[in-house]
N, CA, C and O atoms as CSV, one atom per row, in Angstrom:
chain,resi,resn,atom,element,x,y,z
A,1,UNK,N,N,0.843,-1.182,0.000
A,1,UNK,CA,C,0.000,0.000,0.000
A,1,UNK,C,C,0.889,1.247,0.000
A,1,UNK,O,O,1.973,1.378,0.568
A,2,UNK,N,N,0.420,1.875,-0.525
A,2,UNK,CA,C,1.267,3.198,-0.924
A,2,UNK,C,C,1.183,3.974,0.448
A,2,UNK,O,O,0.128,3.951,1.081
A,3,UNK,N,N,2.499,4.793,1.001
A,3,UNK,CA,C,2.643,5.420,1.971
A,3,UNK,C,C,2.818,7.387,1.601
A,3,UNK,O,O,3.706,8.091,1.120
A,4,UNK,N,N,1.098,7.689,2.283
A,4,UNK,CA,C,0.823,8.980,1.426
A,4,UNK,C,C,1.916,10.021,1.930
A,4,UNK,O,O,2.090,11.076,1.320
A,5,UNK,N,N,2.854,9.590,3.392
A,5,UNK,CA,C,3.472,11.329,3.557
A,5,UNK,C,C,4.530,11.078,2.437
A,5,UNK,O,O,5.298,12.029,2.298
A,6,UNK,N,N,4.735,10.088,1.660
A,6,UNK,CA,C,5.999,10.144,0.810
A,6,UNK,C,C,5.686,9.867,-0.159
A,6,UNK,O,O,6.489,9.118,-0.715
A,7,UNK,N,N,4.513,10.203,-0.927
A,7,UNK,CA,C,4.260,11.059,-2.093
A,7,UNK,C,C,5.068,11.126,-3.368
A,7,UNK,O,O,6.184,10.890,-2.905
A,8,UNK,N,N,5.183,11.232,-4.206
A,8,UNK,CA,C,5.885,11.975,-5.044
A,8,UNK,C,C,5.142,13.229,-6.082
A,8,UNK,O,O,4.464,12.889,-7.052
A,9,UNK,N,N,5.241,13.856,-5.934
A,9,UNK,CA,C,4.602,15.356,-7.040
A,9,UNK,C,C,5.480,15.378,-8.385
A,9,UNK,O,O,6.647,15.733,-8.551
A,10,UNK,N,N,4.638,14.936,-9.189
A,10,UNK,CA,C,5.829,14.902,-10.258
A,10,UNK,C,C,6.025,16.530,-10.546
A,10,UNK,O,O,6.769,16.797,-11.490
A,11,UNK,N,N,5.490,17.531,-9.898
A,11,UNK,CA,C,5.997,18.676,-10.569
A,11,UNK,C,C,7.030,19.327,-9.728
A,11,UNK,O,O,7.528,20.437,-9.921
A,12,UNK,N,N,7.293,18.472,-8.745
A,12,UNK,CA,C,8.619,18.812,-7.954
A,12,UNK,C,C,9.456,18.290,-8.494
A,12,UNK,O,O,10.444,18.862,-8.034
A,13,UNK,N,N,9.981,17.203,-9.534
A,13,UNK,CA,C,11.056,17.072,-10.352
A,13,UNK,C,C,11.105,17.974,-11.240
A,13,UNK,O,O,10.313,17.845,-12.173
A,14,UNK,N,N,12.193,19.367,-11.243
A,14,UNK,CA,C,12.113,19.840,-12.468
A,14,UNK,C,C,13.449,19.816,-12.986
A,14,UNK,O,O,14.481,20.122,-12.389
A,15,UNK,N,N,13.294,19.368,-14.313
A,15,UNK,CA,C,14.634,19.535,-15.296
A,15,UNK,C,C,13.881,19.644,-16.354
A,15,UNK,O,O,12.724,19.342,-16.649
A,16,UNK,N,N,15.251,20.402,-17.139
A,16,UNK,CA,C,14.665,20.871,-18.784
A,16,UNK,C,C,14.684,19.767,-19.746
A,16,UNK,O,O,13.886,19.646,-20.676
A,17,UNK,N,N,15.776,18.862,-19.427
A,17,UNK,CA,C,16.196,17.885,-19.822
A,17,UNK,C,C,14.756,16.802,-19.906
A,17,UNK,O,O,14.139,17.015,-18.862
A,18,UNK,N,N,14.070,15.829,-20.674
A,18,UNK,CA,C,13.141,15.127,-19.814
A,18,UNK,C,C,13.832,13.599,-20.172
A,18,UNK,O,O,13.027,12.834,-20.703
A,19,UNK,N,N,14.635,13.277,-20.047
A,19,UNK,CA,C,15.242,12.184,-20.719
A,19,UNK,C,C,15.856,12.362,-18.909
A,19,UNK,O,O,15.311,11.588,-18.123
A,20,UNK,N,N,16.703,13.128,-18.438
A,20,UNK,CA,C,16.889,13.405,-16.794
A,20,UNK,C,C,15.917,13.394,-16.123
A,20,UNK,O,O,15.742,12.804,-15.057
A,21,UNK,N,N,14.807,14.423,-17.037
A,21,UNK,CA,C,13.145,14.510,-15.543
A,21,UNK,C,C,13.058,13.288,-15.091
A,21,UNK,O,O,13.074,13.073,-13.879
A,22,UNK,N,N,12.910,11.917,-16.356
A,22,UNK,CA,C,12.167,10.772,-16.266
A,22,UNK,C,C,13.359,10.049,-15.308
A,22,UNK,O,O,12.884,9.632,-14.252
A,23,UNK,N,N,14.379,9.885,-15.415
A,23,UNK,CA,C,15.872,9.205,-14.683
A,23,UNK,C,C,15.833,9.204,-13.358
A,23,UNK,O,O,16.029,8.189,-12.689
A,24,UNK,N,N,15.445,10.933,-12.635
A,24,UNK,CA,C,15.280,11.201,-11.740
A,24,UNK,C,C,14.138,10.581,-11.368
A,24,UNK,O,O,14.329,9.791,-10.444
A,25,UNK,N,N,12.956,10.651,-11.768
A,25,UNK,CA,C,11.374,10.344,-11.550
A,25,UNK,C,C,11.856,8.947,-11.122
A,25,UNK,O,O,12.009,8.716,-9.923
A,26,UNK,N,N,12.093,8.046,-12.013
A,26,UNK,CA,C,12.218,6.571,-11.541
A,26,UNK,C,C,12.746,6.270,-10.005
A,26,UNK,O,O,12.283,5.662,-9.040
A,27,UNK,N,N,14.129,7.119,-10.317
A,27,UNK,CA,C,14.862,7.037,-9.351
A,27,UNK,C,C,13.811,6.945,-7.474
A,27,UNK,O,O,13.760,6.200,-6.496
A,28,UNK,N,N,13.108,8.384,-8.019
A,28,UNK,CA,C,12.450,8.725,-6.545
A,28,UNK,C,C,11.503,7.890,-6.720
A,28,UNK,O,O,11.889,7.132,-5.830
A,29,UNK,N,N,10.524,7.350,-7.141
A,29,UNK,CA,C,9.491,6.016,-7.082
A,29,UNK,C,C,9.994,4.902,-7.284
A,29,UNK,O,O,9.226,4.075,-7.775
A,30,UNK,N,N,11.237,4.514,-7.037
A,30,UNK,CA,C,11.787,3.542,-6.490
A,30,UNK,C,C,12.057,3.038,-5.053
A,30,UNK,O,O,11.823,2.033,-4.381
A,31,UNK,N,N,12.793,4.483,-4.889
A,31,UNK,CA,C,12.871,4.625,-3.290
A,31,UNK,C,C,11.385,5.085,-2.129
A,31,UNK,O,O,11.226,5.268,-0.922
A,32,UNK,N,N,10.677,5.105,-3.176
A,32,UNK,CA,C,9.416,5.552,-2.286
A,32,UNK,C,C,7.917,4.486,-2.188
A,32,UNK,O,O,6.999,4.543,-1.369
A,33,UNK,N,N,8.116,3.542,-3.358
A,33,UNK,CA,C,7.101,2.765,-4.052
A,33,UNK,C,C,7.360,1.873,-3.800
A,33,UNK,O,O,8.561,1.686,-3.993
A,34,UNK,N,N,6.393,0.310,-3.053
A,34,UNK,CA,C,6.529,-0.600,-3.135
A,34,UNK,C,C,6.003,-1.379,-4.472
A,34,UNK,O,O,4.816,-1.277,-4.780
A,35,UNK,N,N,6.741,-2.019,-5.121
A,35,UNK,CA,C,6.030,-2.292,-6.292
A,35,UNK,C,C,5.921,-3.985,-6.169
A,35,UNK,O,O,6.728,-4.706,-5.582
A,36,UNK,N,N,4.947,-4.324,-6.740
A,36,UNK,CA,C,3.830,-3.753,-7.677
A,36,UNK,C,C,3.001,-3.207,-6.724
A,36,UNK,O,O,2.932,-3.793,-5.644
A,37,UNK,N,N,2.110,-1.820,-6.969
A,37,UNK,CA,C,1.103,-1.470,-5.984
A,37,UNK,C,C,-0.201,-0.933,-6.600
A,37,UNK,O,O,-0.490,-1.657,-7.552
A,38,UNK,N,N,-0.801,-0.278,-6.487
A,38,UNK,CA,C,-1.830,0.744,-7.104
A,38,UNK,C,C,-1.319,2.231,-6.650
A,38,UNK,O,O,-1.045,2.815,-5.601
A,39,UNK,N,N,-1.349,2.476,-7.926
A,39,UNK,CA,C,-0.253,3.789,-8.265
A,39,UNK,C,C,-1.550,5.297,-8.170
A,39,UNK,O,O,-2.477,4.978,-8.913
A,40,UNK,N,N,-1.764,6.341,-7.693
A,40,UNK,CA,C,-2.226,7.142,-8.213
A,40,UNK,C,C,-1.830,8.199,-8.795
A,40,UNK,O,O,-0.894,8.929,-8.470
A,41,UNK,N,N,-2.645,8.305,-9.789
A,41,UNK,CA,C,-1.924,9.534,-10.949
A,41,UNK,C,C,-3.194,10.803,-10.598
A,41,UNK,O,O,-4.336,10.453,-10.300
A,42,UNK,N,N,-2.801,12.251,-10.684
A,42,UNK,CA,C,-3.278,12.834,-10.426
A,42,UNK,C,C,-2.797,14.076,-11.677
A,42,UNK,O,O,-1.649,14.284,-12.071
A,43,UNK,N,N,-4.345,14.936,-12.220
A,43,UNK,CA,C,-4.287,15.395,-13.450
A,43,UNK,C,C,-5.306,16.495,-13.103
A,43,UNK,O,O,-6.180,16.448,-12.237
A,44,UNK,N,N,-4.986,17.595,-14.042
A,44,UNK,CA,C,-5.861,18.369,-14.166
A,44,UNK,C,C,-6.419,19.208,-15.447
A,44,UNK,O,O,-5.618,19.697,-16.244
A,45,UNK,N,N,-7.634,19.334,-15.590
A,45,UNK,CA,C,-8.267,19.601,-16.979
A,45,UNK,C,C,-9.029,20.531,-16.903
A,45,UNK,O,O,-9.404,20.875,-15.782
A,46,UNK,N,N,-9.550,21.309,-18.209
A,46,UNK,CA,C,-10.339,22.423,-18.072
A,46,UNK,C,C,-11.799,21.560,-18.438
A,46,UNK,O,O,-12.150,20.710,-19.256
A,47,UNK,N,N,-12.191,22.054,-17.712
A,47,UNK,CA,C,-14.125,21.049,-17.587
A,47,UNK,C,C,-14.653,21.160,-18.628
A,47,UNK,O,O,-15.069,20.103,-19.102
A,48,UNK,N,N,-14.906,22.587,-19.542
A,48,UNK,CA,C,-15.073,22.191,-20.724
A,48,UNK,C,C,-14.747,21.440,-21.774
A,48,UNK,O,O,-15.640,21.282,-22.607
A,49,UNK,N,N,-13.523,20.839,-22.002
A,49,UNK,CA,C,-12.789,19.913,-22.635
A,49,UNK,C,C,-12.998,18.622,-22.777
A,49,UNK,O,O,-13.572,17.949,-21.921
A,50,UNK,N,N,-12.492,18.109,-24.007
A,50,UNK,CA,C,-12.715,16.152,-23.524
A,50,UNK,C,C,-11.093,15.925,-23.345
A,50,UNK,O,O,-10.562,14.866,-23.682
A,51,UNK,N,N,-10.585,16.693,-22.951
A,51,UNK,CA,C,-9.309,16.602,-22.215
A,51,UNK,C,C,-9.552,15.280,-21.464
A,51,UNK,O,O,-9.039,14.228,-21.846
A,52,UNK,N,N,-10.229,15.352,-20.549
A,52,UNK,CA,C,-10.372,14.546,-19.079
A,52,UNK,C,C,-10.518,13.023,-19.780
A,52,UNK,O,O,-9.625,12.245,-19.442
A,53,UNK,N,N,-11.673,12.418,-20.846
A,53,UNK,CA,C,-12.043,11.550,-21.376
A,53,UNK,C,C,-10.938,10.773,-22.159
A,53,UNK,O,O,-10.934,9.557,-22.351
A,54,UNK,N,N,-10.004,11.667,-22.580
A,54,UNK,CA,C,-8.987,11.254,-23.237
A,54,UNK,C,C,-7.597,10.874,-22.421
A,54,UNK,O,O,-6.749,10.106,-22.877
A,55,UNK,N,N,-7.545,11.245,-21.706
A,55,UNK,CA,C,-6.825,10.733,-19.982
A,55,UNK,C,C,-7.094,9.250,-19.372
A,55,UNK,O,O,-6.274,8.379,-19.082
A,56,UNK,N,N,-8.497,9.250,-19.273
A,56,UNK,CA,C,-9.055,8.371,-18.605
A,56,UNK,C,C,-9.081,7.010,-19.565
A,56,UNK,O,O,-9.022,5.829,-19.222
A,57,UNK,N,N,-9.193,7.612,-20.919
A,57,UNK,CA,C,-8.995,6.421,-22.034
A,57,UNK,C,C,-7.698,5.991,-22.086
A,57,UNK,O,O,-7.501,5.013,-22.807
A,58,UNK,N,N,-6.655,6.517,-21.447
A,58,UNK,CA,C,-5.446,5.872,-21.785
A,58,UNK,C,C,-5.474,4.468,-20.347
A,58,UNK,O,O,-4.920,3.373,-20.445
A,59,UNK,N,N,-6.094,4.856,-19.414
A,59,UNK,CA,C,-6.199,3.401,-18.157
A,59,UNK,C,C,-7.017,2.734,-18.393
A,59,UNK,O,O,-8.212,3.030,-18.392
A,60,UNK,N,N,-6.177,0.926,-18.830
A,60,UNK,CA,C,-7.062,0.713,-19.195
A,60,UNK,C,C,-7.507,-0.934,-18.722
A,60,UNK,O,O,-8.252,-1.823,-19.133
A,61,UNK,N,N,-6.458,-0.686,-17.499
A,61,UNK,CA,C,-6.441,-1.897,-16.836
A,61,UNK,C,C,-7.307,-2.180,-15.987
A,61,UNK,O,O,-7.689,-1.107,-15.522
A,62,UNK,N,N,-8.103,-3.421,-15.281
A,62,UNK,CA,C,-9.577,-3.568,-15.006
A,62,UNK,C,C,-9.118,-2.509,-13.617
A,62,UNK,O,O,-9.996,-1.648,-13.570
A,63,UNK,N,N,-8.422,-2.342,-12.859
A,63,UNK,CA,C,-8.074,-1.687,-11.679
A,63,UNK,C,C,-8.455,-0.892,-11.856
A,63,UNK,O,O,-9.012,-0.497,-10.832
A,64,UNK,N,N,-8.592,-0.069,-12.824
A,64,UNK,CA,C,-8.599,1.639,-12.807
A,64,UNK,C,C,-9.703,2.320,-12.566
A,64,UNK,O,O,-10.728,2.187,-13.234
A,65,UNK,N,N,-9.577,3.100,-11.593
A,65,UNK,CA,C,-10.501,4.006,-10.732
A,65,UNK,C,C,-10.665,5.459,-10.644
A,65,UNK,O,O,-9.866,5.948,-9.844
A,66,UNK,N,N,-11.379,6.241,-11.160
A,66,UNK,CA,C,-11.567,7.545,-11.560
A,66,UNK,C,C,-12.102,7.705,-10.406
A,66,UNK,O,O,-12.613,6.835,-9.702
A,67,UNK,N,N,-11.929,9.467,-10.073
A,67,UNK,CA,C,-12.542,10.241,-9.182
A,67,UNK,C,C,-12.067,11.627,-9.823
A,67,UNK,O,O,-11.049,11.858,-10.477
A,68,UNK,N,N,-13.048,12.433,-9.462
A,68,UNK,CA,C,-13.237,13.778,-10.598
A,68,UNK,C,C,-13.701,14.837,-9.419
A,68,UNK,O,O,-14.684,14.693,-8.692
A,69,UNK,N,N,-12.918,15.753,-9.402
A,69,UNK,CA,C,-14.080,17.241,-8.765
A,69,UNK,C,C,-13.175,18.500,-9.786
A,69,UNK,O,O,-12.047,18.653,-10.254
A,70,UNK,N,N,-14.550,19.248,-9.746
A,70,UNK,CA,C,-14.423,20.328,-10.109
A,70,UNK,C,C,-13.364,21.226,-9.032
A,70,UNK,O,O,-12.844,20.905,-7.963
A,71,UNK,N,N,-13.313,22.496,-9.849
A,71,UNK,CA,C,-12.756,23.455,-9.136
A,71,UNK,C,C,-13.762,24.404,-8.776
A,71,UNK,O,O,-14.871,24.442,-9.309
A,72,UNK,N,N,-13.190,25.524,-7.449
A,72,UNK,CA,C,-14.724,26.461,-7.169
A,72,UNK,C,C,-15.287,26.757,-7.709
A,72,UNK,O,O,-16.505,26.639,-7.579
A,73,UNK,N,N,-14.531,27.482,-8.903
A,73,UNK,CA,C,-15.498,28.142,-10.069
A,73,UNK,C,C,-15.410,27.477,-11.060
A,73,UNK,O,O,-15.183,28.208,-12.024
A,74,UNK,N,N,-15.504,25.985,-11.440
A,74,UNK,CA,C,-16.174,25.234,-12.016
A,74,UNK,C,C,-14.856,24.711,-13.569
A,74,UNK,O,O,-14.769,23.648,-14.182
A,75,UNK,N,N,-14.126,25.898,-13.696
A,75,UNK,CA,C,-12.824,25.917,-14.864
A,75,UNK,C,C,-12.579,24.879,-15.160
A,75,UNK,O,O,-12.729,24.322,-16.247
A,76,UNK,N,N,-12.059,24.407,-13.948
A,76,UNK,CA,C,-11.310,23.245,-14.537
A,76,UNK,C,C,-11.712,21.728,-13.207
A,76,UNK,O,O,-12.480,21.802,-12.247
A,77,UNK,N,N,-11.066,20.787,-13.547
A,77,UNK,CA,C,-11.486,19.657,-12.833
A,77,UNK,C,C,-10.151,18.730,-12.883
A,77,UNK,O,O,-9.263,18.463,-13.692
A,78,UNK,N,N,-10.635,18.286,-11.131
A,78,UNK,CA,C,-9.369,17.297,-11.005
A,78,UNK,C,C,-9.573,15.877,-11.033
A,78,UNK,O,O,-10.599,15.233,-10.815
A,79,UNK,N,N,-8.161,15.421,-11.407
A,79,UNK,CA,C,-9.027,13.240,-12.181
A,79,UNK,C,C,-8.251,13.382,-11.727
A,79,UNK,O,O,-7.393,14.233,-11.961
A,80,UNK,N,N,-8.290,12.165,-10.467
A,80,UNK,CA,C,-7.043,11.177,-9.793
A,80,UNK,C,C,-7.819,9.429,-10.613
A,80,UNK,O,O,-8.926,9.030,-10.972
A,81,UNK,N,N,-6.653,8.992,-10.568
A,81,UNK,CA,C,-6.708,7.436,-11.066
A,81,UNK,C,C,-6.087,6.910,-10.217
A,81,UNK,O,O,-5.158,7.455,-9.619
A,82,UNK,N,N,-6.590,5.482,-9.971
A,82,UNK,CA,C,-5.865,4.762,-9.238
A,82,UNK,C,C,-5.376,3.423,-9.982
A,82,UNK,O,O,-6.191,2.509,-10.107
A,83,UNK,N,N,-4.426,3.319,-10.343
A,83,UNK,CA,C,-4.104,2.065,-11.081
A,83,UNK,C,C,-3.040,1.281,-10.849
A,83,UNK,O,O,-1.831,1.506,-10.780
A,84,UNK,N,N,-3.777,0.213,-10.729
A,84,UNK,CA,C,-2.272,-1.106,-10.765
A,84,UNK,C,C,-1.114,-0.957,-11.906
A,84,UNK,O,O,-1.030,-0.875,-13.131
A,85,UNK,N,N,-0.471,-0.969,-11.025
A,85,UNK,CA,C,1.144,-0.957,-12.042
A,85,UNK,C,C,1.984,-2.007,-11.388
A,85,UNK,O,O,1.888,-2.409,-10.229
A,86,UNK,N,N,2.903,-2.423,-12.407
A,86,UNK,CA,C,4.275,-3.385,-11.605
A,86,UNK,C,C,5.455,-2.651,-11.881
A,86,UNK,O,O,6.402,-3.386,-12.162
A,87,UNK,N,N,5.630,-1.799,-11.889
A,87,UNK,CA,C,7.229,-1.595,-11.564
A,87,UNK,C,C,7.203,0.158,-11.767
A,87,UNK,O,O,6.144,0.547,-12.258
A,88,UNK,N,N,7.936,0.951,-11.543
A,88,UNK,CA,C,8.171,2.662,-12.048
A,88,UNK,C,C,8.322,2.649,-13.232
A,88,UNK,O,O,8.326,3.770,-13.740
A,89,UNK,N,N,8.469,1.706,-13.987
A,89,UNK,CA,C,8.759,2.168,-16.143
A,89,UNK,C,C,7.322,2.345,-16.268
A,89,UNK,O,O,6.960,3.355,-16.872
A,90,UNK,N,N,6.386,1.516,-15.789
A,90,UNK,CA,C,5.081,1.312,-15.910
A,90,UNK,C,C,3.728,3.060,-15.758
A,90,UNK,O,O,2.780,3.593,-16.334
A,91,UNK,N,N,4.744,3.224,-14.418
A,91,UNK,CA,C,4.467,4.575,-14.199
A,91,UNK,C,C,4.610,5.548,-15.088
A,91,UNK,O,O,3.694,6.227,-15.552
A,92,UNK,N,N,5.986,5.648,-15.392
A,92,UNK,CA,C,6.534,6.847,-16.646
A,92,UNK,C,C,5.531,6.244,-17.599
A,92,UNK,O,O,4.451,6.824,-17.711
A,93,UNK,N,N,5.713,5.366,-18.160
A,93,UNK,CA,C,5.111,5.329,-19.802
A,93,UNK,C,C,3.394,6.162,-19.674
A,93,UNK,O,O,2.866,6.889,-20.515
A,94,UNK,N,N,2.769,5.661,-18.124
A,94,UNK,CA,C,1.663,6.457,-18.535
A,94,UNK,C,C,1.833,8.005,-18.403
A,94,UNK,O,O,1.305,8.830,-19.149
A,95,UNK,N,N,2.629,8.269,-17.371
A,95,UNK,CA,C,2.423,9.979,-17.605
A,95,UNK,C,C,3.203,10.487,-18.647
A,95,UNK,O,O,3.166,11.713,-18.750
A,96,UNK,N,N,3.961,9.830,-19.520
A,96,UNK,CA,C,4.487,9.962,-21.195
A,96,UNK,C,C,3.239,9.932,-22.417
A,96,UNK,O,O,3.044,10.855,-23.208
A,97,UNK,N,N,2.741,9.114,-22.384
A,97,UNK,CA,C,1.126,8.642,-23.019
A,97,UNK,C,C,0.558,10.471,-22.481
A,97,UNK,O,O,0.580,11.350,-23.342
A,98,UNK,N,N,0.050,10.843,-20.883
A,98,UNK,CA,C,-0.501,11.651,-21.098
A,98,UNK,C,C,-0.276,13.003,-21.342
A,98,UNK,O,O,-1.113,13.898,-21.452
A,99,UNK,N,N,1.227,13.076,-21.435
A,99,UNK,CA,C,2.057,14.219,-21.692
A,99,UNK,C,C,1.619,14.407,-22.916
A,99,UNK,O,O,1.277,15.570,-23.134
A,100,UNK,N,N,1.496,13.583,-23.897
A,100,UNK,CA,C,1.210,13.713,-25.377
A,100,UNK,C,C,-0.047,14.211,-25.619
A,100,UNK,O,O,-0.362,14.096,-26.804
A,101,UNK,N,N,-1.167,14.903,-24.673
A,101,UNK,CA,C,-2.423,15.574,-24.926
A,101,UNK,C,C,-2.045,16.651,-23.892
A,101,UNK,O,O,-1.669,16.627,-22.720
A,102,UNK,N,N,-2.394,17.958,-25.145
A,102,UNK,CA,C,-2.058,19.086,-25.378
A,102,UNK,C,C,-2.919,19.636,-23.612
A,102,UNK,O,O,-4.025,19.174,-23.332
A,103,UNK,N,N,-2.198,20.609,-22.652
A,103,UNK,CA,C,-3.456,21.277,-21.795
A,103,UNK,C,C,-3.996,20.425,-20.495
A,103,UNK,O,O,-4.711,20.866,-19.594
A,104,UNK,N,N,-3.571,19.343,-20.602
A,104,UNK,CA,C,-3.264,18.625,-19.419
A,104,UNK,C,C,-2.135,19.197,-18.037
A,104,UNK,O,O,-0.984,19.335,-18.450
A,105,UNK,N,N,-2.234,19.384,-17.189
A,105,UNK,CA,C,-1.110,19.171,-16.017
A,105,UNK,C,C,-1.489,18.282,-15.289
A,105,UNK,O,O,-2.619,18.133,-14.824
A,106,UNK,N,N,-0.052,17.274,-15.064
A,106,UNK,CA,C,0.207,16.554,-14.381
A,106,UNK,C,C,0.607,16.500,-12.877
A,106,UNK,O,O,1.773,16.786,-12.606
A,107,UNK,N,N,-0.056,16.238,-12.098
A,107,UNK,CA,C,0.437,16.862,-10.780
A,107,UNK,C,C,1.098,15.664,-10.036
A,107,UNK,O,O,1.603,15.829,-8.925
C-alpha cells in the first residue's frame, strides 16, 4: 500500500532535460514505491474539454478508478486514477502517453 506522507509530485522534479526529468522520476518512485502497488496519478483539466475523457482512455487496466471534482469556479477539474502498475517504467510510460495531450497538467 502506498505510503501517502511520501508522495511523489511529479511537478517537484524539475529539469529541462526530460530524458533526466524521467531518470530522476524513476529514481524517486523507487525509493518511495513498493512495487507492484496501485499507483495514483493525479491530473488536471479544463471542464469544458474532452481533455479529461482522453486521460481516462489511456487506463485501461480492469483496476482503474476515476474520481473527478471540479474546481470552485467550475474551470477546470481534477481526475485522480488509481491504477495497478508493476514496476516505475510502468508509471513513466503512462504519464508519457498523457504528456502527449495538449493542456493537461500533471500533478
Amino acid at each position: 500500500m502506498t505510503d501517502f506522507n511520501n508522495n511523489i509530485n511529479i511537478k517537484d522534479i524539475q529539469d529541462n532535460n526530460p530524458e533526466d526529468f524521467y531518470k530522476n522520476f524513476k529514481e524517486k518512485l523507487i525509493d518511495v514505491e513498493n512495487f507492484p502497488t496501485i499507483y495514483t496519478f493525479k491530473f488536471i483539466v479544463k471542464t469544458d474539454s474532452d481533455k479529461g475523457d482522453q486521460v481516462k482512455a489511456l487506463f485501461t487496466h480492469p483496476s482503474a478508478k476515476f474520481s473527478e471534482k471540479a474546481s470552485s469556479g467550475g474551470k477546470y477539474t481534477s481526475i485522480s486514477v488509481e491504477n495497478f502498475v508493476n514496476n516505475a517504467d510502468e508509471v513513466i510510460d503512462y504519464y508519457k502517453k498523457v504528456a502527449e495531450i495538449p493542456d493537461v497538467m500533471m500533478l
